[in-house]
Each structure stands twice: as structure tokens, then as C-alpha cells.
OpenMM code with the backbone's topology and positions (N, CA, C; nanometers):
from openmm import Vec3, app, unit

residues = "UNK UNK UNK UNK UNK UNK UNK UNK UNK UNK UNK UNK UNK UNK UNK UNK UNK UNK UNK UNK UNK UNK UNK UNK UNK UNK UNK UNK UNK UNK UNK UNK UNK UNK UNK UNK UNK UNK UNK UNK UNK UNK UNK UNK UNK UNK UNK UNK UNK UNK UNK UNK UNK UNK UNK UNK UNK UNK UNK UNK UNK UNK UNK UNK UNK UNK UNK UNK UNK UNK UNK UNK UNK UNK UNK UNK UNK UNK UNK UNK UNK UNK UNK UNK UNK UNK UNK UNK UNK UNK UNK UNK UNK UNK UNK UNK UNK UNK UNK UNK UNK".split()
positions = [
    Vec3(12.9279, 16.1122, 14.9080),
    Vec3(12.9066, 15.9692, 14.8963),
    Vec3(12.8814, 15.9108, 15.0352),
    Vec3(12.8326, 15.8432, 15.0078),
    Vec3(12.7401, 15.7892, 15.1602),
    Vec3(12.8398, 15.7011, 15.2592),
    Vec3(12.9453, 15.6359, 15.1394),
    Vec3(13.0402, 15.5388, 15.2228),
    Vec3(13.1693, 15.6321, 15.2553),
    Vec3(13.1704, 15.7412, 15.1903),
    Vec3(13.2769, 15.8113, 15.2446),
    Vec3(13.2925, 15.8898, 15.3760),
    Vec3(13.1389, 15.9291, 15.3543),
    Vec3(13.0718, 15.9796, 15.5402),
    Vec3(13.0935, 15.8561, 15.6274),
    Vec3(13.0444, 15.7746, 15.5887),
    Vec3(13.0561, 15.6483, 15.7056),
    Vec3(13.1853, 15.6066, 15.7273),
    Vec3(13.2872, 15.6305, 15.6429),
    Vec3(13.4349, 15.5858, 15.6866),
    Vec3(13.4669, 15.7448, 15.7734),
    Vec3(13.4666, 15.8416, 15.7501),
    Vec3(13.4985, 15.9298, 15.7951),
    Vec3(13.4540, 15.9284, 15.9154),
    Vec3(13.3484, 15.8492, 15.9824),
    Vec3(13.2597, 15.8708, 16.1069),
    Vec3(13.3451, 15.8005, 16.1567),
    Vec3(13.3628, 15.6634, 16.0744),
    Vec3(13.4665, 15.5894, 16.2088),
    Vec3(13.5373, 15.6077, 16.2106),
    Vec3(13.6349, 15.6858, 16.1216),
    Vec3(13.7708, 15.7034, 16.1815),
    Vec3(13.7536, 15.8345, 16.2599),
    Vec3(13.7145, 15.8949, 16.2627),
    Vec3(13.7250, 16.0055, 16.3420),
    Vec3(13.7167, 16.1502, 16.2592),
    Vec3(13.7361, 16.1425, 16.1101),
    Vec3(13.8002, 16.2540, 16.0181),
    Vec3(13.7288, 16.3904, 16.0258),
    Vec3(13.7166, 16.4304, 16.0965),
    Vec3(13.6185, 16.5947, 16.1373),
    Vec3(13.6302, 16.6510, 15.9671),
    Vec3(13.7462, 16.6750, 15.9269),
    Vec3(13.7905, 16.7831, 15.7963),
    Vec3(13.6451, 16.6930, 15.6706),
    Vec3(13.6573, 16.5403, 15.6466),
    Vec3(13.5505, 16.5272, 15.5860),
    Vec3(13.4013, 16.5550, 15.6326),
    Vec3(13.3721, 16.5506, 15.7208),
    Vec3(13.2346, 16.5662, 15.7719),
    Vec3(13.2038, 16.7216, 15.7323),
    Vec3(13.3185, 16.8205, 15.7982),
    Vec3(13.3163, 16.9290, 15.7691),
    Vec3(13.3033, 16.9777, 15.5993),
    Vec3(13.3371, 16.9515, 15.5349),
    Vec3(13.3282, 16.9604, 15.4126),
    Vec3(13.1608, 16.9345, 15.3150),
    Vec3(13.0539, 16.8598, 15.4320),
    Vec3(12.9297, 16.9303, 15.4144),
    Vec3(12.8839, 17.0165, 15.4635),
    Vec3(12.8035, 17.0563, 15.3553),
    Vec3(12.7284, 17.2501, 15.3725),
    Vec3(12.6928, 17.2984, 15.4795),
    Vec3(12.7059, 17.3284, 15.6037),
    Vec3(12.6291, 17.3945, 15.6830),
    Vec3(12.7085, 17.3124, 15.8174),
    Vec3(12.8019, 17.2575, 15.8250),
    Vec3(12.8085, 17.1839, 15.9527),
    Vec3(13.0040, 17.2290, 15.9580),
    Vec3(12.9927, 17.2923, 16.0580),
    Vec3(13.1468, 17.3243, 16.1249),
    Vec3(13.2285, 17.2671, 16.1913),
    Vec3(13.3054, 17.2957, 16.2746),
    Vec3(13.3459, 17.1968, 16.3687),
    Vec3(13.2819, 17.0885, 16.4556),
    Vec3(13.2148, 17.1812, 16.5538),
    Vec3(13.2070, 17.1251, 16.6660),
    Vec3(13.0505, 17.0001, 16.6353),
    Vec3(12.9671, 17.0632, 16.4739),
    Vec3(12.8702, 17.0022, 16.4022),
    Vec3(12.9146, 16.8778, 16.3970),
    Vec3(13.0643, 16.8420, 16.3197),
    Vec3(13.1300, 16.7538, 16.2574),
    Vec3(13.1815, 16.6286, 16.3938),
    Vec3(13.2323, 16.7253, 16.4641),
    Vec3(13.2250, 16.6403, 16.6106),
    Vec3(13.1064, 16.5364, 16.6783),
    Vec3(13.0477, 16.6389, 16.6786),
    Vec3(12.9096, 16.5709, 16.7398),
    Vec3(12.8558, 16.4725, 16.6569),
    Vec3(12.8621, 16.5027, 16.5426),
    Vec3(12.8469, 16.3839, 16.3992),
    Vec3(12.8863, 16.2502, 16.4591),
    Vec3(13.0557, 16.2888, 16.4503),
    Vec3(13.1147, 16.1430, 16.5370),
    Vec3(13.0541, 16.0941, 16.6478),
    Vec3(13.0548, 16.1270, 16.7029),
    Vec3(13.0619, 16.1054, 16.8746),
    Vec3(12.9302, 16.0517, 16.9043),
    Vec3(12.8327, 16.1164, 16.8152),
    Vec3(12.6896, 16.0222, 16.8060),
    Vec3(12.6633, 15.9553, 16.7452),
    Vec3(12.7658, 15.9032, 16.6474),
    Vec3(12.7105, 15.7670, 16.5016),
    Vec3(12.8344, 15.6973, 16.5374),
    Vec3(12.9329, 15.7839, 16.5613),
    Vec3(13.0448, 15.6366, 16.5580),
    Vec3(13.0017, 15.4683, 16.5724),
    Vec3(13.0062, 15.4691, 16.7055),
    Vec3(12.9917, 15.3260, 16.7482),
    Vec3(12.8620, 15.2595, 16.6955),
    Vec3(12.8038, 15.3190, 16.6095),
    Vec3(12.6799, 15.2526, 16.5393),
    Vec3(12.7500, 15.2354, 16.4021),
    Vec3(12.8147, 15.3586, 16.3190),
    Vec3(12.9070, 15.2640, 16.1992),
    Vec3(12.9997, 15.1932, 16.1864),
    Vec3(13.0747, 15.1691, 16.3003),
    Vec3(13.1429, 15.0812, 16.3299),
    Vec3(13.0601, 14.9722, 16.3509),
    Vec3(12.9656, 14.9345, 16.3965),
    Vec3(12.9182, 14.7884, 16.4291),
    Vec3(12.8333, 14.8002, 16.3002),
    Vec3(12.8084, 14.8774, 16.2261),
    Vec3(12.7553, 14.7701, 16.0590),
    Vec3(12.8788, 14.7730, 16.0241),
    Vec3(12.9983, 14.8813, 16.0088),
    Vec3(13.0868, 14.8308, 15.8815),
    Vec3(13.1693, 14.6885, 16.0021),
    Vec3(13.1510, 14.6793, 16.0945),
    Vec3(13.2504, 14.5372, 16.1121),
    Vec3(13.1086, 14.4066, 16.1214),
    Vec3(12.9961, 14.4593, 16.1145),
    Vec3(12.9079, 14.3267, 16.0723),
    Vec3(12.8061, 14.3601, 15.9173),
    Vec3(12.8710, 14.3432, 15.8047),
    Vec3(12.8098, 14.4250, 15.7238),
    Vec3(12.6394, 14.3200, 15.6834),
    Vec3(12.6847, 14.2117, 15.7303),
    Vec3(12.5516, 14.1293, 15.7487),
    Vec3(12.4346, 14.1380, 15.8625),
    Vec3(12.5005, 14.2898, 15.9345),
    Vec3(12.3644, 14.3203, 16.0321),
    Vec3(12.2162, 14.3469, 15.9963),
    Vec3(12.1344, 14.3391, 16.0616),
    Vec3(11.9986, 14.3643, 15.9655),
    Vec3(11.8884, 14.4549, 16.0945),
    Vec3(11.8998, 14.5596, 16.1458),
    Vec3(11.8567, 14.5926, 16.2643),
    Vec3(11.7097, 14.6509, 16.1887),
    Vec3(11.6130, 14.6096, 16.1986),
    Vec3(11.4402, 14.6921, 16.1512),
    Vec3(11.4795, 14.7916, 16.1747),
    Vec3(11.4132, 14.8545, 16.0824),
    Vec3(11.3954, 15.0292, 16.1172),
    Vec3(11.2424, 15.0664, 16.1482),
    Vec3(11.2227, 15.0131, 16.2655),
    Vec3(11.1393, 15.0904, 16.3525),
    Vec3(11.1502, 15.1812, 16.3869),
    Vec3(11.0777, 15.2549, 16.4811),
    Vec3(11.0610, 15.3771, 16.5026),
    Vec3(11.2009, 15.4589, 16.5570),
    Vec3(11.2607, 15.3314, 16.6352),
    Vec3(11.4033, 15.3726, 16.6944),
    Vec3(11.4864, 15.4244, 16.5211),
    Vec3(11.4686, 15.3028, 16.4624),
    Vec3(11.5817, 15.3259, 16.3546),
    Vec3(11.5332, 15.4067, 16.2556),
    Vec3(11.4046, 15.5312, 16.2091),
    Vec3(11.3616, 15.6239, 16.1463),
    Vec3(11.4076, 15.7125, 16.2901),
    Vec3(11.4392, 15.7023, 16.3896),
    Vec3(11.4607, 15.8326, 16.4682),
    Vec3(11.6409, 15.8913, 16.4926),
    Vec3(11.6638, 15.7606, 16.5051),
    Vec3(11.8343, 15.7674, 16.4396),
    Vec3(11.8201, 15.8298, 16.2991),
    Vec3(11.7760, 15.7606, 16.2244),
    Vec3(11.8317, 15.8387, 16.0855),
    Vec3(11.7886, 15.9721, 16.0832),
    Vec3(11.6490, 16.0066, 16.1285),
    Vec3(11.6496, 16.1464, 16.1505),
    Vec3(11.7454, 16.2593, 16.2047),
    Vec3(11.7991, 16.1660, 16.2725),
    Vec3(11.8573, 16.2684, 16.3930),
    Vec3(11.9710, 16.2479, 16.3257),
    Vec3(12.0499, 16.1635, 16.2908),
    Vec3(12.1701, 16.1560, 16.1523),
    Vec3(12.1576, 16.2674, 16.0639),
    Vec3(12.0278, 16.2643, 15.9739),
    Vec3(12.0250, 16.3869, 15.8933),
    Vec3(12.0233, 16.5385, 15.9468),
    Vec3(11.9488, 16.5788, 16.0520),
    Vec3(11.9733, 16.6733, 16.1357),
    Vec3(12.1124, 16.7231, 16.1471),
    Vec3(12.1801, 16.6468, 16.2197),
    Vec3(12.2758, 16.6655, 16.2473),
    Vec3(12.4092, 16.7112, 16.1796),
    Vec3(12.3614, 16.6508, 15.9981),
    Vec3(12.3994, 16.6816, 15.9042),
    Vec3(12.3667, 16.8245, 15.7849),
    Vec3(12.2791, 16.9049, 15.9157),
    Vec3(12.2342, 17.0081, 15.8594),
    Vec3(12.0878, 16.9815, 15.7565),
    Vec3(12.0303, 16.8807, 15.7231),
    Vec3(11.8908, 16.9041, 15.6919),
    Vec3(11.7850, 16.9144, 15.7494),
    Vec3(11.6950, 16.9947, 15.7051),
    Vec3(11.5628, 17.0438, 15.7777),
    Vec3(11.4916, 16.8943, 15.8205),
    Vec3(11.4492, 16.9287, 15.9401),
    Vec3(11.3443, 16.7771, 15.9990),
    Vec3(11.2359, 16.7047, 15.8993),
    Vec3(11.1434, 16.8105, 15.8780),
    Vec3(11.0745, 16.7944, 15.7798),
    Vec3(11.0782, 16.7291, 15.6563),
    Vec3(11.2068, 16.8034, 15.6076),
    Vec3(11.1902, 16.7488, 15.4449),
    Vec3(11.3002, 16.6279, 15.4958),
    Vec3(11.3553, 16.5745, 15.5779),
    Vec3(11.4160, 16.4093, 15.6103),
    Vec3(11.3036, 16.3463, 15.6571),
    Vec3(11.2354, 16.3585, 15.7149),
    Vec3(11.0992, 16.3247, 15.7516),
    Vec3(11.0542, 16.2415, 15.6381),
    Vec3(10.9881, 16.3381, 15.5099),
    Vec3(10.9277, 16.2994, 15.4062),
    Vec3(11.0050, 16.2029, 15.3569),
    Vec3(11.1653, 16.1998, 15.3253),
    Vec3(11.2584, 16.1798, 15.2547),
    Vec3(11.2126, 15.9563, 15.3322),
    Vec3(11.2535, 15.9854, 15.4342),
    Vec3(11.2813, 15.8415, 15.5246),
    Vec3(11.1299, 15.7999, 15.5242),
    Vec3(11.0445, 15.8446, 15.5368),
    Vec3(10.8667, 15.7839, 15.4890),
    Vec3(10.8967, 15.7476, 15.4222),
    Vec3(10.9375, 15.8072, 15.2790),
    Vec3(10.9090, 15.7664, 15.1577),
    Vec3(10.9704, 15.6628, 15.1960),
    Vec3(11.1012, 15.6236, 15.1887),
    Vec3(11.1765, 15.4843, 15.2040),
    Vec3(11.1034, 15.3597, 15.2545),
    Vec3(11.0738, 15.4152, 15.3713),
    Vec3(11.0271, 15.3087, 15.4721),
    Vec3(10.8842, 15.2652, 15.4319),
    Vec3(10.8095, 15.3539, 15.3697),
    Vec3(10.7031, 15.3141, 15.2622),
    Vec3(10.7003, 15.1923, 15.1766),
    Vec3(10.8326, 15.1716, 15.1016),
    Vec3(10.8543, 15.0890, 15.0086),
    Vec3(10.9502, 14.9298, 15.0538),
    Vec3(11.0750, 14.9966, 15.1658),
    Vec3(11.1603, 14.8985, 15.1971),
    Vec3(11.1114, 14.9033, 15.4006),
    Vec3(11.0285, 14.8388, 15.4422),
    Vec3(10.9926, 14.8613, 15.6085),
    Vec3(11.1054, 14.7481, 15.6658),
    Vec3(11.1876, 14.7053, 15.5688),
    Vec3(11.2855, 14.6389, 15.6627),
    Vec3(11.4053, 14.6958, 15.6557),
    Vec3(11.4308, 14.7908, 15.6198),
    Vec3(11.5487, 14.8902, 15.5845),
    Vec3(11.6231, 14.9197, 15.7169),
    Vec3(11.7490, 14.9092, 15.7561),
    Vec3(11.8169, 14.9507, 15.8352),
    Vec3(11.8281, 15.0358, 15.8029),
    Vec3(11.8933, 15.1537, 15.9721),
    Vec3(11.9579, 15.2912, 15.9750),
    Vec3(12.0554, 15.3283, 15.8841),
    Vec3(12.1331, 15.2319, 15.8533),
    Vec3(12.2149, 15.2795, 15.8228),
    Vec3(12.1898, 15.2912, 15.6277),
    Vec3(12.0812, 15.2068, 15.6013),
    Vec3(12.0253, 15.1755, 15.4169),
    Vec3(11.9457, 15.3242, 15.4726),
    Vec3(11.8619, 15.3521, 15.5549),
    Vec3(11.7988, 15.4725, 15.5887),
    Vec3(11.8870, 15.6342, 15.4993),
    Vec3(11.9767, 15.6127, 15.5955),
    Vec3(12.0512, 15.7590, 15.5789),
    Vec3(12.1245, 15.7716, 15.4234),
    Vec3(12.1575, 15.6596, 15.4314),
    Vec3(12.2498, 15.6327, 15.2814),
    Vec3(12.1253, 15.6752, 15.1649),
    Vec3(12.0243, 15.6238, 15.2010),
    Vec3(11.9295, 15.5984, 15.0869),
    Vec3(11.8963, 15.7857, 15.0773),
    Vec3(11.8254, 15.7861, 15.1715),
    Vec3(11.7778, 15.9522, 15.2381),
    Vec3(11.9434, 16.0830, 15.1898),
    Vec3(12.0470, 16.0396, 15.2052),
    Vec3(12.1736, 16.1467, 15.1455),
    Vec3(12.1178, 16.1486, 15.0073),
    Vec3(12.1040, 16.0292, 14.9080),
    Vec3(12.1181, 16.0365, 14.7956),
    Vec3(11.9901, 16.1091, 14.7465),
    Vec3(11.8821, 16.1489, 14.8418),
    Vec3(11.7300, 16.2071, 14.7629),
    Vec3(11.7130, 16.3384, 14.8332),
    Vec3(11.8136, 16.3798, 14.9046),
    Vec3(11.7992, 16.5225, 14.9886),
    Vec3(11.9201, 16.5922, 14.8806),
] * unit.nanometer
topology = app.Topology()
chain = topology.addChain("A")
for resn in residues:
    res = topology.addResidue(resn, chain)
    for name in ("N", "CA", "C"):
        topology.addAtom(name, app.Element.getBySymbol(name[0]), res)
């Protein structure tokens, strides 16, 4: 679930992160340590609205990566999105993109 990753990011919880397919410790770490302070500032402004320009399709890429999916098929996955919603934040990005990978 998409909000359970994102609570797990901010609090710190390695054991949930870990608990997707392909990503171990130090995976689950780096998870944190590179999204934290970005899910923390939507979940404490949940009325943020940041474009997902190129910056915010390269975050979510690199979100899914990081989460063990191939570049490529997140690639296709976040086009497609941004195809339909071009004002979509990173964070509607990844959420949207977990649920079609």
C-alpha cells in the first residue's frame, strides 16, 4: 500500500521497506535517507501541489528504482500517468506508478 511505504519512509521503519521484493537492508536504508524529507513535507502539507516536471518524473523514477523496478518499465508506467494527469505530483506519481507495476 502506497501510504504504508510513505509512513514507513518517515518514520524510519527499514523492516517495512524491507519486506518489498528485491530490496535488503542497506536498499531499505537508502529508500529512507533519499525520500524521507520529501514525505515528510507532503504528509505535513498534504495540500502541497509541486508539478511533476521533469524534476518530479525523475524523483519518481528514481523512487521506483530504488524500490527494485526496472527503469524502463517505470518509465512507461509514469508516461502513462503524466500523459493523462501533467499536474500530478511525485508523490500521486509513485503512489499511482506502485499500484500499475
Amino acid at each position: 500500500d502506497p501510504n504504508q511505504i510513505a509512513q514507513a519512509i518517515a518514520s524510519g521503519d527499514v523492516r517495512t521497506i524491507q519486506s518489498v521484493k528485491g530490496i535488503g537492508t542497506k536498499g531499505a536504508q537508502r529508500v529512507i535517507l533519499d525520500l524521507k524529507d520529501k514525505i515528510l513535507q507532503v504528509l505535513d502539507n498534504p495540500q502541497l501541489t509541486i508539478v511533476a516536471s521533469n524534476t518530479g518524473r525523475e524523483e519518481a523514477l528514481s523512487a521506483l528504482e530504488t524500490l527494485g523496478y526496472m527503469r524502463k518499465q517505470a518509465q512507461k508506467v509514469v508516461d502513462k500517468i503524466l500523459s493523462t494527469q501533467s499536474d500530478a505530483t511525485t508523490e500521486q506519481l509513485i503512489k499511482q506508478a506502485l499500484k500499475q507495476l
